[in-house]
LUMZA-498355 format. One line per 5 residues: number of its first residue (from 1); for each residue x, y, z of N, C-alpha, C. Coordinates in Angstrom, 2 decimals. Last residue first. Example, Ala and Ser with C-alpha at 12.3 -4.5 7.8 and 13.67 -1.06 7.14 Angstrom:
REM residues 2
2) 12.85/-2.25/7.08/13.67/-1.06/7.14/12.90/0.03/7.87 ~ 13.19/-5.69/7.80/12.30/-4.50/7.80/13.20/-3.30/7.80
//
This chain:
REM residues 166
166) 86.96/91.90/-44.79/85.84/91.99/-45.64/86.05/91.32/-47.12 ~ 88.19/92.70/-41.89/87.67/90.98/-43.05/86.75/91.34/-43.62 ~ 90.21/93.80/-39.75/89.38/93.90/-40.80/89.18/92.98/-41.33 ~ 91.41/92.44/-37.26/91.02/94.05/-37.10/90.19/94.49/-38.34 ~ 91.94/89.68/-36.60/90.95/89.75/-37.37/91.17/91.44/-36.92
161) 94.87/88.18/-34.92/93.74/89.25/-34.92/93.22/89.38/-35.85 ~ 97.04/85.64/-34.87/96.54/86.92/-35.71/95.45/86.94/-35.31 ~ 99.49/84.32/-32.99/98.12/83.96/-33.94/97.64/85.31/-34.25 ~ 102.50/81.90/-33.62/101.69/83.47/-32.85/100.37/83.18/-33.16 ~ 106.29/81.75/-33.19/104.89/80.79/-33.79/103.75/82.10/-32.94
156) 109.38/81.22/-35.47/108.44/81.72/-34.25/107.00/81.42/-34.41 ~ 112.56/79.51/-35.33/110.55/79.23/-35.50/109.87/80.31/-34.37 ~ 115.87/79.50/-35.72/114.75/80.15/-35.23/113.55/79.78/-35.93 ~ 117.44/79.35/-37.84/117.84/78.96/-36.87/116.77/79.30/-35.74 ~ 117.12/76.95/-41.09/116.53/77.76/-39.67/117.27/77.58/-38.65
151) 117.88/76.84/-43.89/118.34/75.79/-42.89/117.84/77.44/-41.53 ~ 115.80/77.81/-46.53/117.04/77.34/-45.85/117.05/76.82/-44.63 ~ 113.82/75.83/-48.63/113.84/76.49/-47.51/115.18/76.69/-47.10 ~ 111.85/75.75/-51.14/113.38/75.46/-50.80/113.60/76.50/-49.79 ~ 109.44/76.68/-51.02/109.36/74.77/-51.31/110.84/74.73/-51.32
146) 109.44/79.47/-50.57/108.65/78.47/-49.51/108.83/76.62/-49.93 ~ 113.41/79.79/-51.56/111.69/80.17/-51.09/110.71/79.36/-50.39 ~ 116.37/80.46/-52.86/115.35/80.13/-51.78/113.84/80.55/-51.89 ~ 117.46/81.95/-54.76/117.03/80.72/-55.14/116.08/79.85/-53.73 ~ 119.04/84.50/-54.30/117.30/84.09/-54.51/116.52/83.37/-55.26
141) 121.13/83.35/-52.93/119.80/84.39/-52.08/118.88/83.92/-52.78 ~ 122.93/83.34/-55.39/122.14/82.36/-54.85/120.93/82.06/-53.87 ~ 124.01/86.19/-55.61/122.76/85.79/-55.94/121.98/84.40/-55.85 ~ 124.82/86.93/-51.88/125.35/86.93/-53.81/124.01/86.36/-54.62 ~ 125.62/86.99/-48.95/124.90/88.19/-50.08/125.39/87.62/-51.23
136) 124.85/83.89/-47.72/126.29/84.92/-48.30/125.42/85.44/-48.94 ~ 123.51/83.57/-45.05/123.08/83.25/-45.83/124.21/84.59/-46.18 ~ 122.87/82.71/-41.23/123.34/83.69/-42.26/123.42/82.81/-43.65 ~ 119.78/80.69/-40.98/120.92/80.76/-40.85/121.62/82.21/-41.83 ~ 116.35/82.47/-40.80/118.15/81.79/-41.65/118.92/81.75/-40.51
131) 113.47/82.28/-39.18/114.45/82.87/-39.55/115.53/81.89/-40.10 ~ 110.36/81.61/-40.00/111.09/80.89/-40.19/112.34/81.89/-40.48 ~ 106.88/82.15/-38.28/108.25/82.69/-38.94/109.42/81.97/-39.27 ~ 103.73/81.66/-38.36/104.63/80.78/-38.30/106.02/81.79/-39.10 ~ 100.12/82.07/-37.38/100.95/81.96/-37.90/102.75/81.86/-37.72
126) 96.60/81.10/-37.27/97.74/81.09/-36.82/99.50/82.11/-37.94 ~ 94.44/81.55/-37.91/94.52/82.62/-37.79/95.83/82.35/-37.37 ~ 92.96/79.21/-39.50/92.75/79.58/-37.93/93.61/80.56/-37.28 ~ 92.67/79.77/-41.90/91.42/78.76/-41.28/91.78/79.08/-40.01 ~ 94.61/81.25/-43.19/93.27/82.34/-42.99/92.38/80.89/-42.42
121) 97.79/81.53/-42.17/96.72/80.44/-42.29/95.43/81.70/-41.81 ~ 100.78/83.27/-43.04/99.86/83.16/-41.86/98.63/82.16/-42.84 ~ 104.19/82.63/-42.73/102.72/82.07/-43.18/102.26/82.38/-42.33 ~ 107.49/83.94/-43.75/106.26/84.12/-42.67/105.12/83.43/-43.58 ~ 111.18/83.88/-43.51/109.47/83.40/-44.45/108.43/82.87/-43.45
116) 113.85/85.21/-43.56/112.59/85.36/-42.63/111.25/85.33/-43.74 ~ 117.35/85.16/-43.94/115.72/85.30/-44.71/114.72/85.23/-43.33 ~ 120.15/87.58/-43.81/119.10/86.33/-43.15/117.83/86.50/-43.80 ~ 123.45/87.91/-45.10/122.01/88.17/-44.71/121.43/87.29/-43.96 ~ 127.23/89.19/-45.68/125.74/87.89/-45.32/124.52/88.92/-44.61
111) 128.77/90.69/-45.61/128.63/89.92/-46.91/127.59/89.06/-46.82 ~ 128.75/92.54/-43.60/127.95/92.95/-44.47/127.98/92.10/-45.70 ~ 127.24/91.81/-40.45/128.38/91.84/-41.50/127.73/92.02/-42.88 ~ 125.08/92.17/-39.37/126.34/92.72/-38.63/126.75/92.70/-39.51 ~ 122.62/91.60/-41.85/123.16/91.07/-40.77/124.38/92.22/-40.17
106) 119.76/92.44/-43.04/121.08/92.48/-43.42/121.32/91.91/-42.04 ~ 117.27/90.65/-44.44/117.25/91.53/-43.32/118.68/91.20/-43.51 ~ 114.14/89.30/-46.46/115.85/89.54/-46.44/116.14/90.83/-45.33 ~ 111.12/88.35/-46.33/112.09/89.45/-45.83/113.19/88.71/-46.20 ~ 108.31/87.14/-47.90/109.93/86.37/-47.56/110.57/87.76/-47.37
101) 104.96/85.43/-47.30/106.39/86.37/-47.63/107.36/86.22/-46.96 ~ 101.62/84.22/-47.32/103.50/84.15/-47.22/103.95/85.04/-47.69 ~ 98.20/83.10/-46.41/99.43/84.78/-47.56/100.44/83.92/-47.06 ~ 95.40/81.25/-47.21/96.51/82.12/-46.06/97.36/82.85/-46.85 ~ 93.51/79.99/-48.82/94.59/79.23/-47.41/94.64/80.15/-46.38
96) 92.98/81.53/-50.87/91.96/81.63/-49.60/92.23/80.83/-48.42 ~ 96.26/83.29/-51.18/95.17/82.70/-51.69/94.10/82.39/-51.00 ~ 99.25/83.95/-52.00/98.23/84.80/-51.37/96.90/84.05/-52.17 ~ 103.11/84.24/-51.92/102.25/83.59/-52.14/100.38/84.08/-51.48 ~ 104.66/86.31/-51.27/105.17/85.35/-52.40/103.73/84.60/-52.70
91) 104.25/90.00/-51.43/103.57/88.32/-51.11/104.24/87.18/-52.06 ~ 105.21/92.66/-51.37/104.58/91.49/-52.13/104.71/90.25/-51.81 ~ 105.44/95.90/-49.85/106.27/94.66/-50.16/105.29/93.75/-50.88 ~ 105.01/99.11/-47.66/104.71/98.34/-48.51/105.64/97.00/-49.10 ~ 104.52/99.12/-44.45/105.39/99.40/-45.40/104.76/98.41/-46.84
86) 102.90/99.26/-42.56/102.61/100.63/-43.51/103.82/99.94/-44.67 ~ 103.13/96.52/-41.04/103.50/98.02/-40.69/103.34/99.11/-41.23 ~ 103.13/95.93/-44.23/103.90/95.33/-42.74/103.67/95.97/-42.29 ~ 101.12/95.52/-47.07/102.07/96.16/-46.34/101.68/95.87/-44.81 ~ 100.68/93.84/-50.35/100.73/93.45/-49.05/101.64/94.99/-48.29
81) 99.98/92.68/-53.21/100.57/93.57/-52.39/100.27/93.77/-51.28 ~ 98.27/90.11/-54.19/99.88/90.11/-53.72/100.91/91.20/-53.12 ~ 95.42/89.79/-53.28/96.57/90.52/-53.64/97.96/90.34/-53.53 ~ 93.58/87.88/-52.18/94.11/87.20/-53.80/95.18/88.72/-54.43 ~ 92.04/90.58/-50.78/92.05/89.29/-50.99/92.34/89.09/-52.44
76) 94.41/92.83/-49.93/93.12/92.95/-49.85/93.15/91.43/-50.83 ~ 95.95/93.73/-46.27/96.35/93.46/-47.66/94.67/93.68/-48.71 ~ 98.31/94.25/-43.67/97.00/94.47/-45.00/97.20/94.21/-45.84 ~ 99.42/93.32/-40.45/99.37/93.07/-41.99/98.15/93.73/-42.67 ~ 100.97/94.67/-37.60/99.93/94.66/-38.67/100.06/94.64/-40.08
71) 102.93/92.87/-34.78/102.90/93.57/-36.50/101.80/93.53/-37.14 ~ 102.86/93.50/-31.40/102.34/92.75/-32.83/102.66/93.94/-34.50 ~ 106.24/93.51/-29.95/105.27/93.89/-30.29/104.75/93.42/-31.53 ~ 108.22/91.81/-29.15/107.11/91.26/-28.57/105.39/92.22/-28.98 ~ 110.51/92.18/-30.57/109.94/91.30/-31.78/108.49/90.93/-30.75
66) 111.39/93.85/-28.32/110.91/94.23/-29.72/110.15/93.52/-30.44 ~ 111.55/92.39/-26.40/110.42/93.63/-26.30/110.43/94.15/-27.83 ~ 112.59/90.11/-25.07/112.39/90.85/-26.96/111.45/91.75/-26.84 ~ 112.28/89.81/-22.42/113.42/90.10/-22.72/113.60/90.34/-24.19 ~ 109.36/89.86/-22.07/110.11/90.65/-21.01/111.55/91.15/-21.66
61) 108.19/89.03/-23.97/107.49/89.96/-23.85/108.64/90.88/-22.74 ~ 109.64/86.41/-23.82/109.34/87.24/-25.19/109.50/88.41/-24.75 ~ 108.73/85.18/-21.52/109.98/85.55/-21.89/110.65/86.75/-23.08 ~ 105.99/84.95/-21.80/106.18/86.17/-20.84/107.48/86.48/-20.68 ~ 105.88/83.17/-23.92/105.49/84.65/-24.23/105.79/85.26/-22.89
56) 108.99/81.26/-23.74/107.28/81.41/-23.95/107.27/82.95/-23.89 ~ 111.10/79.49/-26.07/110.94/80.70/-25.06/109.30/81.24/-25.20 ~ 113.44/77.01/-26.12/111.94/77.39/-26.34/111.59/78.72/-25.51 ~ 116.09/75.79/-27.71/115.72/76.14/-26.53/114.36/77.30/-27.06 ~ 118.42/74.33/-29.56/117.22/73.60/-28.98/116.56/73.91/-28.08
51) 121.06/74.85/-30.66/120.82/75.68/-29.58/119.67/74.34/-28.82 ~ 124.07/74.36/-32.47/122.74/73.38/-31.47/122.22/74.33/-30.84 ~ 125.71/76.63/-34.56/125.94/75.64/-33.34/124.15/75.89/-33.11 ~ 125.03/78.55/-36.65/124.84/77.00/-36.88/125.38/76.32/-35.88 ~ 125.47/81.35/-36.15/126.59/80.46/-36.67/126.48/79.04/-36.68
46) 123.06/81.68/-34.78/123.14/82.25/-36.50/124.41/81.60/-36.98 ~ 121.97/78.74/-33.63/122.65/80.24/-33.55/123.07/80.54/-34.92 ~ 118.89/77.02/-34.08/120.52/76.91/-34.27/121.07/78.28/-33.81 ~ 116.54/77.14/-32.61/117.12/75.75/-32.96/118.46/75.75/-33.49 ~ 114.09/78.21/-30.83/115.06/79.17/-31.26/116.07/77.13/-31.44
41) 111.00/78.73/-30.86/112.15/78.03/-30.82/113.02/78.11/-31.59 ~ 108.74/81.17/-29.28/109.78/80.80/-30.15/111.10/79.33/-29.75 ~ 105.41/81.86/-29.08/106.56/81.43/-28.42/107.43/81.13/-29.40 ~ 103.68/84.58/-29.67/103.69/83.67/-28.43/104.51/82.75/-28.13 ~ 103.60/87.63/-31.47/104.39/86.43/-31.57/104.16/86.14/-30.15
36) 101.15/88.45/-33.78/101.48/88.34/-31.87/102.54/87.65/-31.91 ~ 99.32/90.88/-35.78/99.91/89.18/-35.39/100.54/89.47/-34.42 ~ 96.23/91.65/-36.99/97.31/92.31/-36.08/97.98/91.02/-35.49 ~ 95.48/92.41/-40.32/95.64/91.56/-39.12/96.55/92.22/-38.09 ~ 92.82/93.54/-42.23/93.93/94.04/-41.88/94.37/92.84/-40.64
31) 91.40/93.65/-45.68/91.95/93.11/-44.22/93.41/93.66/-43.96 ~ 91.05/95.32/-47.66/89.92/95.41/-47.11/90.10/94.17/-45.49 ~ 92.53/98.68/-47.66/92.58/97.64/-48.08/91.29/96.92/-47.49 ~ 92.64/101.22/-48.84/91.59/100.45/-48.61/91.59/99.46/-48.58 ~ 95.26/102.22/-47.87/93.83/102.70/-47.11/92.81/101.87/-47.95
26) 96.60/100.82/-49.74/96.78/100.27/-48.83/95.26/100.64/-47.74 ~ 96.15/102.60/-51.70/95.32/101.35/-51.93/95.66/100.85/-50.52 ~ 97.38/105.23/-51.12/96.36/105.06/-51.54/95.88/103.90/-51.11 ~ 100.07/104.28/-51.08/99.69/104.38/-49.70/98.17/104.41/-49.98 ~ 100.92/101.56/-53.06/100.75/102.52/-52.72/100.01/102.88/-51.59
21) 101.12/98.74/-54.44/102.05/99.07/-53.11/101.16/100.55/-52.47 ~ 99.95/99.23/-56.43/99.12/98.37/-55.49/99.76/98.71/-54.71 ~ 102.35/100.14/-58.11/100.89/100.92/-57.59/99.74/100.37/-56.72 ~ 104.04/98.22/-58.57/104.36/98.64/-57.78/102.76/99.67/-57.48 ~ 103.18/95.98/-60.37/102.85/95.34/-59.04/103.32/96.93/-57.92
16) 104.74/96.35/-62.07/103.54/96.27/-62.57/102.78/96.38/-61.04 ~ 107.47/96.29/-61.07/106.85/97.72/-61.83/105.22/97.39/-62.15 ~ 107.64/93.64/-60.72/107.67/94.58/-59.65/107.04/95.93/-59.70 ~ 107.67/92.23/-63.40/105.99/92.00/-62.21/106.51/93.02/-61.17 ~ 110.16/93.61/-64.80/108.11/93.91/-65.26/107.40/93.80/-64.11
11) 111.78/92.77/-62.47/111.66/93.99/-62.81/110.41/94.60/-63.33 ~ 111.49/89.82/-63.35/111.67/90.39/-62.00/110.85/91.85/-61.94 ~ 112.15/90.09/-66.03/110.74/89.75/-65.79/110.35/90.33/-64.29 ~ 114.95/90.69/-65.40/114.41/91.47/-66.45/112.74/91.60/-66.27 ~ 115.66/88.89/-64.28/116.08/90.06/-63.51/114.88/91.13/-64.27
6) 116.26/86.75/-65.39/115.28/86.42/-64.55/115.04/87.93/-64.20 ~ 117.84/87.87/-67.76/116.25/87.62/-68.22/115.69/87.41/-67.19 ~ 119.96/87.50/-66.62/119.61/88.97/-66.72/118.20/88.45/-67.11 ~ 120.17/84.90/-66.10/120.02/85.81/-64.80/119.53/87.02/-65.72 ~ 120.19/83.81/-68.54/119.53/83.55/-67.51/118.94/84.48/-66.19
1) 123.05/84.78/-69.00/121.89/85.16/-69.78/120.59/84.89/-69.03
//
């Protein structure tokens, strides 16, 4: 009973929250950031063996050429709609600190996932990724968040561009 009622409210703030998503509002938003990732420590393997190994930006940049390009955030202040790249999504958290959000990203297999909870800090522009350990697709998923964290196997760390601030 629980669950369907969490599912239920879920469902109101998403539908309420979904026209802010839109491509409309996104064009105005009134910041935009462009974030960098500069070095990662990478601390468990997705199967939870030790890793403990640090990789600077000209490692990044040579051998993640993907995760070495910056991602642009918008949003517009105290919104909780937020888009990545154009895409639209919601903010767990968004105030005159800094924003957070939480990706779920499927894995190789298909009974497990990985989270990825990002802060960026509006005092100095930094910001901070926190990938999972795999994590079983079922609904315990979404009992995690920024004050129950799962167990990381990866920190990435960067700093954000100012491209809009109004």
């Amino acid at each position: 009973m629980k669950k369907l009622l969490l599912m239920l409210v879920l469902g109101l703030l998403l539908s309420a929250c979904s026209e802010d998503k839109s491509e409309t509002n996104r064009k105005k938003s009134t910041i935009k950031l462009s974030c960098k990732i500069n070095k990662i420590h990478m601390i468990k393997g997705y199967d939870g063996s030790d890793k403990n190994i640090w990789y600077d930006e000209k490692f990044i940049e040579k051998n993640l050429s993907e995760i070495a390009k910056p991602l642009i955030l918008e949003t517009n202040k105290n919104s909780y709609a937020i888009w990545i790249d154009g895409i639209g999504t919601l903010a767990f958290y968004h105030n005159e600190n800094g924003i957070g959000y939480l990706n779920e990203r499927d894995t190789n297999n298909e009974k497990f996932v990985t989270l990825h909870l990002t802060s960026i800090s509006y005092k100095n522009f930094e910001f901070i990724s926190e990938s999972s350990v795999y994590i079983k697709k079922d609904d315990d998923r979404y009992n995690y968040n920024f004050s129950n964290k799962p167990e990381p196997t990866a920190i990435a760390y960067g700093k954000c561009q100012k491209l809009k601030w109004n």
